[in-house]
Legacy VTK file of the C-alpha trace (Angstrom):
# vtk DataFile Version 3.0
C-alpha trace
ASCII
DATASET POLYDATA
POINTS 157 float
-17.374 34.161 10.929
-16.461 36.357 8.469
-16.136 34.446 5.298
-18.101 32.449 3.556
-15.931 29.998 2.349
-12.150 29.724 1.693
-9.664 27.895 -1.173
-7.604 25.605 0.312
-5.748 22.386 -1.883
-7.071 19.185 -1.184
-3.342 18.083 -0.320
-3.522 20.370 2.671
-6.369 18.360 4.107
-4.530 15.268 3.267
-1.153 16.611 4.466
-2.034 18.828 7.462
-5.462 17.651 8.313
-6.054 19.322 11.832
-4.937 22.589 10.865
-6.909 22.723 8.049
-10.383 21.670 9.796
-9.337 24.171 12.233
-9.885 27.136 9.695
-13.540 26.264 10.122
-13.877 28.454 12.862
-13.038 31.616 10.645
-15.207 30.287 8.078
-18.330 28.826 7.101
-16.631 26.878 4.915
-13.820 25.138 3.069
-13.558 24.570 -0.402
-11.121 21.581 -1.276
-9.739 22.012 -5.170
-8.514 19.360 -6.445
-6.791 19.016 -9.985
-8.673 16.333 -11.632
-11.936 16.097 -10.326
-14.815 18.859 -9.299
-14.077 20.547 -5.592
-15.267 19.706 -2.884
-16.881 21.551 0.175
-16.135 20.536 3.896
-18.356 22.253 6.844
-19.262 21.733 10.471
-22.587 19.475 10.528
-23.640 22.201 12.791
-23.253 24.759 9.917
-25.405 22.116 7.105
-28.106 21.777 9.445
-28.452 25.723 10.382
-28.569 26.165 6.568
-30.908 22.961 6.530
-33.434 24.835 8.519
-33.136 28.284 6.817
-34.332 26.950 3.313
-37.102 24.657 5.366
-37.951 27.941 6.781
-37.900 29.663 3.073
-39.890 26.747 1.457
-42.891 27.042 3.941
-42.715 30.592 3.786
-43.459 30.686 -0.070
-45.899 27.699 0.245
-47.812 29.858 2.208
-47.602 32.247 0.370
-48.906 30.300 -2.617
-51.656 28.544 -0.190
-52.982 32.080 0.711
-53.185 33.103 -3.507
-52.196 36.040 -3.092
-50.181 35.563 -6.413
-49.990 39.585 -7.099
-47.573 39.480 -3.711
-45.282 36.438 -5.516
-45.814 38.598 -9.272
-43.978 41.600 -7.358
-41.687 39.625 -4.883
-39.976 37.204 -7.189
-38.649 39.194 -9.922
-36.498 40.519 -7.013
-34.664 37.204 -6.470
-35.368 35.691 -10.025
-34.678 38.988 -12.412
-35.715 37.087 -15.428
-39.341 35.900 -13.953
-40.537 38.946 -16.196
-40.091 37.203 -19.168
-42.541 34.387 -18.715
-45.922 35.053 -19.799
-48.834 34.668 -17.243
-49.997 30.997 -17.608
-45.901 30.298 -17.460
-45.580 31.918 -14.287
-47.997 30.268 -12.663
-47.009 27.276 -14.023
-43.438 27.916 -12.211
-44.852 28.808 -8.948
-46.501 25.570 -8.507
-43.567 23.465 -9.821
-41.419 25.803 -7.384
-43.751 25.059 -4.307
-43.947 21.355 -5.324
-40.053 20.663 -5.771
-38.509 22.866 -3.442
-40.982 20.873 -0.785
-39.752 17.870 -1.701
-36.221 18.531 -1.891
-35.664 20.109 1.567
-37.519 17.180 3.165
-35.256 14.838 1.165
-32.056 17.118 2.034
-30.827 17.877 -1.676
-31.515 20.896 -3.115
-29.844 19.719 -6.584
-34.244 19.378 -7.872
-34.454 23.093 -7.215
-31.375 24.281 -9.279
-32.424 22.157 -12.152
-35.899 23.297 -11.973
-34.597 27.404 -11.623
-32.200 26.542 -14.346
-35.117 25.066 -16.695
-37.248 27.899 -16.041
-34.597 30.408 -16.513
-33.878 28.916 -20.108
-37.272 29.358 -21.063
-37.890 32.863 -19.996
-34.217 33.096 -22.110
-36.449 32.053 -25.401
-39.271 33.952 -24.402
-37.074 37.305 -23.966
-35.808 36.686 -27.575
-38.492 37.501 -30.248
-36.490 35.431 -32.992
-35.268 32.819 -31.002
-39.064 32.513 -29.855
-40.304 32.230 -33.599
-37.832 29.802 -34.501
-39.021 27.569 -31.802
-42.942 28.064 -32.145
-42.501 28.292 -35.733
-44.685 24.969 -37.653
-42.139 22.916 -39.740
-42.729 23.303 -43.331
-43.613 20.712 -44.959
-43.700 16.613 -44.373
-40.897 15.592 -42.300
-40.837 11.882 -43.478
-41.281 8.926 -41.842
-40.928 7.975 -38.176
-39.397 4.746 -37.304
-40.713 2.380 -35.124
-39.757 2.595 -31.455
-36.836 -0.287 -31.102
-38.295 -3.403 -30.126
-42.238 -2.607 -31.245
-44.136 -3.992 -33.736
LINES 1 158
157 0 1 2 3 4 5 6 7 8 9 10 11 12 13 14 15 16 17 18 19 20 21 22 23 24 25 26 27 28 29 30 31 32 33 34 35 36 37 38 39 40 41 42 43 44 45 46 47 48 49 50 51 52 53 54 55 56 57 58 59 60 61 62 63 64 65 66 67 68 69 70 71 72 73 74 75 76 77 78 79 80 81 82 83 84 85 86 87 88 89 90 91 92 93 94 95 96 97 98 99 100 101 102 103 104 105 106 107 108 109 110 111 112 113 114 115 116 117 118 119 120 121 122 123 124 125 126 127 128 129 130 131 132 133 134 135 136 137 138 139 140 141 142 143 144 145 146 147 148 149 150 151 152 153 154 155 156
């Protein structure tokens, strides 16, 4: 296989469906666009659970890693695959280790990685604020001031 995925209309599946499945054995991959909806992404099952066991693999790999806390080898090793890592302070990264372990466990025994993007994503905001000085005062900043009243929670007394 030499690519990793290729374009290909959704009509083409729907028109010329054997030929187009067939393409699967240049690629790992075909990605179906479609005009009013997001794409989609067909595979061999063969291919999903070969990538299925590679990020098993991965996620053991850095809970071990954690287990063993040897955090100075995660400190130098993730800033390679997460650039913006340096950003957090200490207690943050930490923090993000564990969550990482914790999530990224879960979600390859459940099969859906979507917890781990939304965690990275999370993370990677916050090391956004935390590389910005004035963004970072504006958000730790105290309000000034009395801020009024709070209303009561809908249906509480």
């Amino acid at each position: 296989m030499t690519a990793l995925y290729e374009d290909v209309p959704f009509s083409e599946l729907l028109h010329h469906p054997a030929a187009t499945t067939e393409r699967l054995g240049s690629v790992r991959a075909l990605r179906l666009r479609r005009r009013d909806a997001g794409d989609l992404a067909l595979m061999r099952i063969e291919q999903l659970e070969r990538d299925g066991t590679v990020v098993r693999f991965a996620v053991h790999l850095l809970a071990g890693l954690v287990r063993s806390g040897n955090t100075d080898v995660l400190r130098r090793l993730l800033p390679d695959a997460l650039p913006w890592l340096t950003f957090l302070p200490e207690a943050d990264f930490e923090a993000f280790v564990t969550e990482l372990v914790t999530v990224a466990g879960g979600a390859a025994e459940l099969g859906n990685l979507a917890p781990v993007a939304v965690l990275l994503t999370q993370w990677r905001h916050s090391a956004e604020i935390y590389a910005d000085p004035a963004l970072l005062e504006i958000l730790t900043a105290e309000p000034e001031g009395d801020l009024g009243p709070v209303p009561a929670p809908p249906g509480g007394e």
